[in-house]
C-alpha positions as a printed NumPy array, in Angstrom:
array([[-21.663, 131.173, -20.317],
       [-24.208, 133.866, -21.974],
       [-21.267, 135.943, -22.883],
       [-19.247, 132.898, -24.808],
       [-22.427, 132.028, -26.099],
       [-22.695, 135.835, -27.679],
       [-19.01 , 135.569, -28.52 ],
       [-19.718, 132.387, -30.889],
       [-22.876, 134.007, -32.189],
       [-20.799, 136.767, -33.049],
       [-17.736, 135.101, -34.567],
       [-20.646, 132.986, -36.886],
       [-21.857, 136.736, -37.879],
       [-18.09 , 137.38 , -39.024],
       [-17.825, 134.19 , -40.722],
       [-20.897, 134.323, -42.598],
       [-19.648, 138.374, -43.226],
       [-16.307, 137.136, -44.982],
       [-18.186, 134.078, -46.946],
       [-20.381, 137.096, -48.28 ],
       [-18.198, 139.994, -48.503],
       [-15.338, 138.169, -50.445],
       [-16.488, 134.962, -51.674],
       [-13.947, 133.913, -54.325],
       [-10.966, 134.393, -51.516],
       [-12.581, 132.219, -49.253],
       [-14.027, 129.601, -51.247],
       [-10.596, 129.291, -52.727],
       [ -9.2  , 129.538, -49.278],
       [-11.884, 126.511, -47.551],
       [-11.097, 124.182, -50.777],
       [ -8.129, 122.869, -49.262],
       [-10.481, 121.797, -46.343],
       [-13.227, 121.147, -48.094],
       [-10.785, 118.808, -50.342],
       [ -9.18 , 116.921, -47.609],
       [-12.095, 115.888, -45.827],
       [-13.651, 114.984, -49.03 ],
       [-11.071, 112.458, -49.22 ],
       [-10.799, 111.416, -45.851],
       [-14.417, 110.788, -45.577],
       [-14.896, 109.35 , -49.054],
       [-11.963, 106.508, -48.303],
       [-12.941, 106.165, -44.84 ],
       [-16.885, 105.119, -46.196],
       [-15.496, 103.606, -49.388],
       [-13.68 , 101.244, -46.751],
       [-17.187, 101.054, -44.239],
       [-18.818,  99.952, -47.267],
       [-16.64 ,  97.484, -48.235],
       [-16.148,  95.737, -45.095],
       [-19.836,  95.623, -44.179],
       [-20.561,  94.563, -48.262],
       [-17.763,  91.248, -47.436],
       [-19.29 ,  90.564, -44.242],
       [-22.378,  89.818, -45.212],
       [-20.951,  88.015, -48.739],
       [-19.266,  85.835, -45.823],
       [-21.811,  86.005, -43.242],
       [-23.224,  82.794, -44.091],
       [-19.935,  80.784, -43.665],
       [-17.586,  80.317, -41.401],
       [-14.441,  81.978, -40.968],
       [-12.816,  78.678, -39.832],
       [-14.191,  77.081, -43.131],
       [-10.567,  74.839, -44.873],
       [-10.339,  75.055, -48.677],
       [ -7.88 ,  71.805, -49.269],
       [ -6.707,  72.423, -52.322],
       [ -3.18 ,  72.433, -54.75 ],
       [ -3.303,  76.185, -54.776],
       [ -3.061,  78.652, -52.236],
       [ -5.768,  81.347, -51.611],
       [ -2.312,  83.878, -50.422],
       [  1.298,  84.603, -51.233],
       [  3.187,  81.323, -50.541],
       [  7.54 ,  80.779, -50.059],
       [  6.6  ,  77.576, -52.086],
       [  8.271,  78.535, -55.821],
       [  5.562,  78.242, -58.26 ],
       [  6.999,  75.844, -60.383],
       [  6.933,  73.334, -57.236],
       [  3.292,  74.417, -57.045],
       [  2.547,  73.354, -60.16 ],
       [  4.034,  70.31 , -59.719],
       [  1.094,  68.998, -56.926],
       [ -1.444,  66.725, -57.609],
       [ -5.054,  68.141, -57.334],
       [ -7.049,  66.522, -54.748],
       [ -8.914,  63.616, -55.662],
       [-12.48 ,  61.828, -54.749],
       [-11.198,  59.101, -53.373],
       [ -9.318,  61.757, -50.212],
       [-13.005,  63.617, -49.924],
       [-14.197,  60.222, -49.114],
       [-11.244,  59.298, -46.54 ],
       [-11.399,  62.16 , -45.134],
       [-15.184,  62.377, -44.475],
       [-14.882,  59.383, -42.94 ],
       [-12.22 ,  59.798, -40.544],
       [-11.895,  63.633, -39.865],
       [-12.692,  63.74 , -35.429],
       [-14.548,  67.253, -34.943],
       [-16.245,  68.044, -38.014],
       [-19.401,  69.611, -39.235],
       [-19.358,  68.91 , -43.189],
       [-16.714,  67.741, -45.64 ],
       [-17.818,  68.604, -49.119],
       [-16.255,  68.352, -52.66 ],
       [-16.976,  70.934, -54.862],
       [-15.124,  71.445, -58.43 ],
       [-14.281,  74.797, -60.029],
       [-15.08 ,  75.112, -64.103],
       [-15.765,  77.67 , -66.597],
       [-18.744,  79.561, -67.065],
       [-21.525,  78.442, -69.026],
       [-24.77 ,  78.672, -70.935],
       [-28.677,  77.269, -69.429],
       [-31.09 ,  76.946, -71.916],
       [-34.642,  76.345, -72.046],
       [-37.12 ,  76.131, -74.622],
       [-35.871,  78.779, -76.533],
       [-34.618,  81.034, -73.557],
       [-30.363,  81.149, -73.059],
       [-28.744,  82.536, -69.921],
       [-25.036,  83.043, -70.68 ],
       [-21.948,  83.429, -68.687],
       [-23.545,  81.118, -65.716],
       [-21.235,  80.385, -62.488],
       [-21.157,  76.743, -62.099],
       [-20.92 ,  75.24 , -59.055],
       [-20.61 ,  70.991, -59.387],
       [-20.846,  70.284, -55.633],
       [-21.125,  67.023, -53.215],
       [-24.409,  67.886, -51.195],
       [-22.668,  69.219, -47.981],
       [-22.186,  72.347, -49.602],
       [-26.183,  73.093, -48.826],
       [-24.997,  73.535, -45.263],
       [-21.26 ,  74.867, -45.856],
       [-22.647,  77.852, -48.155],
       [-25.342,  78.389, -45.745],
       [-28.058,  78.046, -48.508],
       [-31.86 ,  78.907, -48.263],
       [-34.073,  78.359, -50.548],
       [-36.936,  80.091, -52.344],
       [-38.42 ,  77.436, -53.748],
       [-38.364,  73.411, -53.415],
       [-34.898,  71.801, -52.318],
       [-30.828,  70.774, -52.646],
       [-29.918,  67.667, -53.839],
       [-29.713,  65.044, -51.218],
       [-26.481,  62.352, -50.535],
       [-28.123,  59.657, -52.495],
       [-28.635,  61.712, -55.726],
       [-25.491,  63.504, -54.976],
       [-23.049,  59.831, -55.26 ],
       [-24.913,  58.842, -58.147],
       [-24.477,  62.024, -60.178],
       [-27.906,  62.757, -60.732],
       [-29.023,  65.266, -63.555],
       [-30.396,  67.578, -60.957],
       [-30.045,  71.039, -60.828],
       [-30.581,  73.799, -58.305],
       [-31.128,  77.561, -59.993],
       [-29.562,  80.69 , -58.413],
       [-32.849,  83.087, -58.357],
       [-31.97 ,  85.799, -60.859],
       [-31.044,  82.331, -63.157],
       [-34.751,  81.012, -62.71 ],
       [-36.07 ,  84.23 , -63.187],
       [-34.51 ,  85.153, -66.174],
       [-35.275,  81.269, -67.322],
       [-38.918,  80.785, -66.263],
       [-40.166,  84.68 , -65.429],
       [-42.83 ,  84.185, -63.01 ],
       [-43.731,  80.668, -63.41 ],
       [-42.516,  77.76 , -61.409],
       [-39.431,  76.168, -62.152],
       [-39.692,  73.373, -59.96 ],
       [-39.745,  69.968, -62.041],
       [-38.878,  71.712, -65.644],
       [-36.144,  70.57 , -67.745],
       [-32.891,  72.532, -68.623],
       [-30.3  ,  71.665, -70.696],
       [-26.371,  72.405, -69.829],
       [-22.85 ,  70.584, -71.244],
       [-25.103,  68.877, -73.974],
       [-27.41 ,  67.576, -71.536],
       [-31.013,  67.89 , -69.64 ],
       [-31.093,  68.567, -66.22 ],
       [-34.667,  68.696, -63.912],
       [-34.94 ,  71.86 , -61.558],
       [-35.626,  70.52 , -57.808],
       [-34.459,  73.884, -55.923],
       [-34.461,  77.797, -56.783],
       [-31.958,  79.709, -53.437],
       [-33.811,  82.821, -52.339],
       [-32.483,  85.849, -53.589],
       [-28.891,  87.082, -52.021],
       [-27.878,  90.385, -53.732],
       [-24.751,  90.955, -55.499],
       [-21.397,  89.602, -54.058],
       [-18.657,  91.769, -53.663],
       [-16.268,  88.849, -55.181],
       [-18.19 ,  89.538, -58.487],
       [-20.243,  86.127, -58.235],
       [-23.345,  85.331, -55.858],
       [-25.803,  83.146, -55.801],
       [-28.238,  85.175, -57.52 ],
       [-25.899,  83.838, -60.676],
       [-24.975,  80.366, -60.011],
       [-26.127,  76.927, -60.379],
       [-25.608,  74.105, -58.051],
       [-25.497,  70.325, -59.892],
       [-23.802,  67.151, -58.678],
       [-19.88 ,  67.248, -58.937],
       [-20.298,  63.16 , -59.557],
       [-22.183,  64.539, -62.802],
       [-19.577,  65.872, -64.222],
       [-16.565,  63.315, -63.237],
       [-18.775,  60.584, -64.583],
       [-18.79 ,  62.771, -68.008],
       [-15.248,  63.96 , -67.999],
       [-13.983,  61.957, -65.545],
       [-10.791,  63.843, -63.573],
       [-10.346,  66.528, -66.182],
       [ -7.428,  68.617, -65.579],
       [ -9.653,  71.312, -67.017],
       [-11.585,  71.15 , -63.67 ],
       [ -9.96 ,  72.213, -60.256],
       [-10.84 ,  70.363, -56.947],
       [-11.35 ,  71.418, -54.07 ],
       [-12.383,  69.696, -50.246],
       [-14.219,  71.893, -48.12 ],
       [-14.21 ,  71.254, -44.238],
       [-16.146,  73.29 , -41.983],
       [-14.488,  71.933, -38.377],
       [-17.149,  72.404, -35.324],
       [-17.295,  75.51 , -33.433],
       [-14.718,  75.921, -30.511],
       [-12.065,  73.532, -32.336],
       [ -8.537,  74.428, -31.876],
       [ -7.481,  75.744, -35.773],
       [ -3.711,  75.04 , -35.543],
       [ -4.459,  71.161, -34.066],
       [ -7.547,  70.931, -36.648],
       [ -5.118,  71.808, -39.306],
       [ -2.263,  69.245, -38.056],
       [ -5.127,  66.434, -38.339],
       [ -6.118,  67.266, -41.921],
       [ -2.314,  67.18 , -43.383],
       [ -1.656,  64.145, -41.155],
       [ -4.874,  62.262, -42.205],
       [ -4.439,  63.56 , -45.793],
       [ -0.563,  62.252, -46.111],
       [ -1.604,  59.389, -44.875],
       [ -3.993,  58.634, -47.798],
       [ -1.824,  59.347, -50.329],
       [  1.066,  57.448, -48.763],
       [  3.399,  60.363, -48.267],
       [  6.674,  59.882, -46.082],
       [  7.687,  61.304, -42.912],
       [ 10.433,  63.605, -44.714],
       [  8.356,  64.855, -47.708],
       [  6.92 ,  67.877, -47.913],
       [  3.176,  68.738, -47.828],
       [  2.181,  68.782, -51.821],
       [ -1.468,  70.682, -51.119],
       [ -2.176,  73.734, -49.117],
       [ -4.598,  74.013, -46.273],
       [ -6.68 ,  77.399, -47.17 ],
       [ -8.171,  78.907, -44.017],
       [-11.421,  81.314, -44.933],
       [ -9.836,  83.297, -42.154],
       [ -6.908,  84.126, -43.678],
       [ -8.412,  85.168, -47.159],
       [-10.709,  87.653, -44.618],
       [ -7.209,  89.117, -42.815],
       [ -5.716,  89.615, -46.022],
       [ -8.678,  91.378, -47.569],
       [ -8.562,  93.202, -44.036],
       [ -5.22 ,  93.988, -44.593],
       [ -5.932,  95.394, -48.581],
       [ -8.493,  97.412, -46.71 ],
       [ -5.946,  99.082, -44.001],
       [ -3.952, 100.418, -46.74 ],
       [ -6.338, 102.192, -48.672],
       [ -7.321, 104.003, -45.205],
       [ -3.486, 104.746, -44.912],
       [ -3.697, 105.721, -48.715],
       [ -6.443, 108.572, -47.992],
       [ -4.983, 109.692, -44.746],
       [ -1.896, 110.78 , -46.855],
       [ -3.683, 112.288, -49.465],
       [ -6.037, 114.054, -47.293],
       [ -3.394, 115.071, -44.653],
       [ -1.634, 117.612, -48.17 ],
       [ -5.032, 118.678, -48.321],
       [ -6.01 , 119.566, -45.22 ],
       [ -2.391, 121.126, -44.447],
       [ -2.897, 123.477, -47.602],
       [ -6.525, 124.289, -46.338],
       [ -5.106, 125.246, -42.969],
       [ -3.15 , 127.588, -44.738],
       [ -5.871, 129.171, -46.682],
       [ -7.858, 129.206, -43.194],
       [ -4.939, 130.843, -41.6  ],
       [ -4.498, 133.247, -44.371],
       [ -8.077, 134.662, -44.478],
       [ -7.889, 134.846, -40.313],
       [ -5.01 , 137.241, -41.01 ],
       [ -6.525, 139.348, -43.334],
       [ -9.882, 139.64 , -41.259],
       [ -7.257, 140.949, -38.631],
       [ -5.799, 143.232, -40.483],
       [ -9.401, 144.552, -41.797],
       [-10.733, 145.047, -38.064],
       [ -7.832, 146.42 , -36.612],
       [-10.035, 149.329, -35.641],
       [-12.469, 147.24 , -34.239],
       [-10.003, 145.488, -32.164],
       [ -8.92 , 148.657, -30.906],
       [-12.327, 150.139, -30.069],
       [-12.866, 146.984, -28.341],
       [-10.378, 146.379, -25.924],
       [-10.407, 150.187, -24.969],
       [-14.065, 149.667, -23.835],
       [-12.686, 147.482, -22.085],
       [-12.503, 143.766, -23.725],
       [-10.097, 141.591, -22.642],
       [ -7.293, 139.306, -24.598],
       [ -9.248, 136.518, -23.919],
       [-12.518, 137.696, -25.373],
       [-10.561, 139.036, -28.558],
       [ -8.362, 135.646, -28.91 ],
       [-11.583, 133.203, -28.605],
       [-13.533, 135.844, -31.371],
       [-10.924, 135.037, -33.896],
       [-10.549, 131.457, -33.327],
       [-14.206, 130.461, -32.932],
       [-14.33 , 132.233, -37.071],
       [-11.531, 130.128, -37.693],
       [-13.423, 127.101, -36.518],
       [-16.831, 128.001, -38.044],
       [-15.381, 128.943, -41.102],
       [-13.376, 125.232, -41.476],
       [-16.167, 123.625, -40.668],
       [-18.216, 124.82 , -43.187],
       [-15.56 , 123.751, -45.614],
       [-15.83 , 120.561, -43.822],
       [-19.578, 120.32 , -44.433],
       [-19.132, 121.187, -47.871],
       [-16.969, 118.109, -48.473],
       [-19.35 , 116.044, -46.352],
       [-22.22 , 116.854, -48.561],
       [-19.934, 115.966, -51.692],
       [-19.785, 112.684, -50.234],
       [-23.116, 111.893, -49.367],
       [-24.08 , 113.194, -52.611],
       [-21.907, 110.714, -54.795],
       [-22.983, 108.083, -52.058],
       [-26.38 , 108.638, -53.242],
       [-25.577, 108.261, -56.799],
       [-23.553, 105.543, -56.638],
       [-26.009, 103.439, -54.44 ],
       [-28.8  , 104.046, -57.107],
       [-26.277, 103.4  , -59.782],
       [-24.493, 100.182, -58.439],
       [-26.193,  96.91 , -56.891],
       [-23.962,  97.987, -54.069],
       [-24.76 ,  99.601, -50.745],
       [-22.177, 103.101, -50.18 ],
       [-23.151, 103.92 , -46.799],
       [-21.491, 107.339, -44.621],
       [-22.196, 106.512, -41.289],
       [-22.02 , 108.711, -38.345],
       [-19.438, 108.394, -37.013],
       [-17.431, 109.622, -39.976],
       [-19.821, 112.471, -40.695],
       [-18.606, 112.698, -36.738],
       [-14.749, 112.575, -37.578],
       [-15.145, 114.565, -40.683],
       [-16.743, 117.545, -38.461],
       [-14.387, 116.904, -35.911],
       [-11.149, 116.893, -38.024],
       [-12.196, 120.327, -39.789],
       [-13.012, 122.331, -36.566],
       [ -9.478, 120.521, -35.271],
       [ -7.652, 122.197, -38.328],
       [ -9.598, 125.462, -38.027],
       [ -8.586, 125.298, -34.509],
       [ -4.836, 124.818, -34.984],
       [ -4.926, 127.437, -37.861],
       [ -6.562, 129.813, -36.244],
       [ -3.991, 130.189, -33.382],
       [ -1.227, 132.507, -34.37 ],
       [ -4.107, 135.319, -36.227],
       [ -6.019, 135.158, -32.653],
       [ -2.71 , 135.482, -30.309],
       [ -1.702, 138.629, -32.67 ],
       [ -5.488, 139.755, -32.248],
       [ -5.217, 139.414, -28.911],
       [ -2.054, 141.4  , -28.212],
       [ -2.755, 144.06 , -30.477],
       [ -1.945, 147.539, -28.246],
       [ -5.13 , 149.093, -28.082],
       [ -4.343, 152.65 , -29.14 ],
       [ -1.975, 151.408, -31.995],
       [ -4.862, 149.448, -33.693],
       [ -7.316, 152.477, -33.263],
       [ -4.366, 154.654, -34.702],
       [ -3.617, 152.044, -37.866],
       [ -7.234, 151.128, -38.037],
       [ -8.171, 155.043, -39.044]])
């Protein structure tokens, strides 16, 4: 063990020698390491990131959560123009369905719109997410509050000119003074502030709370009434343990039922799963990992050239030394784990070089974005692992000519 351990402390000493000794060569010759893991690493994290950034977007809701809609969230066989043709769901099916959906949590009805403007006094914040919502959604989106409260059922029929503020709204409205009971005005009209969400963070789907509004959907159909410039949606969140595909037969079959479709007619709505928007993110996601492995696998194979190349020429250079050692006696073994432990060291230090690149613009970014880039340790594990595994594999055929180099030959070449 003490002499492997002198062996590796050795082979460091010849690394750090041929880092020193000819640094342009082998800088130029680690790049393709240092490259490679670079991109590994930085996808791999990107990815990390990502995932962790949409779980907790979607931590609050539940994967199970049905979007009953006219559009679908996916790709769809439907053509579009027979999409186009279905009839957005209406009031009246939120109703029959809230009434008569068996194992069920919420059933909400929420409305998509454009962005808009909140003024008050003579403050203005533009480009506000709207959200016109029955008052399930409290409990669907998983909302807590910072200050006061969500609109209850009563003031949620009747369409109530009640508001609830997304915190960076109210702050950028009232600054530090309480919103609570203050009147804003939005689409022309005032609306009192009962409820101000505690602060989220940034959403990875651009939006978040932070940014949005919450107001009675009745609000706005009593204004506009069914405007096809408005998109509705019901929201069922089924109870926990419920078999999906069965949930999902009872929803079309209670829904065609309402609107009086026949037993040979096809669905005209689409039955959105929260589930499957999270698989095919997942699946987005498992192609940009395939993405970097390709790109770093070029890299990595030209920087197990350059590793193999320098082990060569640090042969060739101690030829002599070879020699001298094996006719005091050093064995093949001894002279082919020298060589390869450099090879190793001196990939790995390419790989920490990358590593560092990627902590470093992990650093930046995180101060620079409202976004969390995290490298966690197990890639600055697989990173470190994958480098010593090329120096490793590169290192092989310089250390098994090392190792058979005839003793008195390499003294004889070597002077």
């Amino acid at each position: 063990m003490i002499v492997y351990l002198r062996l590796l402390k050795e082979s460091l000493s010849f690394a750090i020698n041929a880092l020193r000794n000819n640094k342009l060569r082998t800088l130029l010759s680690l790049l393709g390491v240092t490259i490679g893991i670079f991109s590994i690493i930085a996808v791999l994290a990107a990815v990390d990131s990502l995932d962790r950034k949409i779980s907790k977007d979607l931590s609050s809701l539940d994967k199970n959560t049905i979007y009953l809609m006219k559009y679908c969230f996916g790709p769809s066989e439907i053509p579009q123009w027979k999409r186009e043709q279905f009839p957005n769901v209406k009031y009246d099916e939120y109703v029959g369905l809230k009434n008569s959906m068996n194992n069920t949590d919420q059933v909400a009805y929420q409305l998509f719109v454009n962005r808009e403007s909140l003024k008050y006094d003579s403050k203005t914040v533009s480009d506000v997410n709207i959200i016109p919502s029955s008052s399930e959604m409290v409990d669907i989106d998983g909302l807590s509050f910072d200050k006061g409260r969500f609109y209850n059922e009563s003031e949620s029929n009747s369409g109530t000119a009640v508001i609830v503020l997304g915190y960076d709204i109210a702050e950028g409205l009232f600054g530090s003074s309480d919103p609570i009971g203050k009147n804003i005005r939005l689409y022309g009209q005032r609306f009192t502030v009962i409820g101000v969400i505690a602060k989220q963070g940034a959403g990875f789907f651009g939006d978040s709370n932070d940014t949005s509004v919450y107001l009675p959907a009745n609000f706005l159909r009593r204004m506009y009434g069914d405007s096809d410039a408005m998109t509705p949606v019901i929201v069922l969140k089924p109870q926990k343990g419920v078999d999906m595909d069965a949930y999902k037969a009872e929803v079309a079959q209670k829904l065609r039922a309402i609107r009086g479709m026949k037993a040979g007619d096809m669905d005209n709505f689409f039955i959105n799963v929260l589930s499957g928007f999270t698989d095919f993110i997942d699946g987005i996601l498992g192609q940009m990992n395939v993405v970097g492995w390709i790109i770093s696998g070029f890299s990595l194979l030209v920087g197990g050239f350059g590793i193999a190349n320098i082990m060569f020429v640090s042969v060739k250079e101690r030829t002599n030394l070879i020699g001298i050692q094996k006719s005091l006696g050093a064995k093949n073994k001894f002279i082919l784990f020298q060589f390869l432990f450099e090879a190793i060291i001196l990939s790995v230090i390419g790989g920490i070089i990358g590593l560092l690149m990627v902590w470093g613009i992990a650093v930046i970014l995180t101060k620079a974005l409202d976004f969390e880039f995290v490298l966690s340790l197990g890639n600055i594990l697989l990173g470190t692992g994958l480098a010593a595994l090329i120096g490793l594999i590169s290192g092989i055929l310089p250390a098994v000519s090392a190792a058979n180099l005839d003793p008195v030959e390499a003294i004889r070449t070597g002077m």
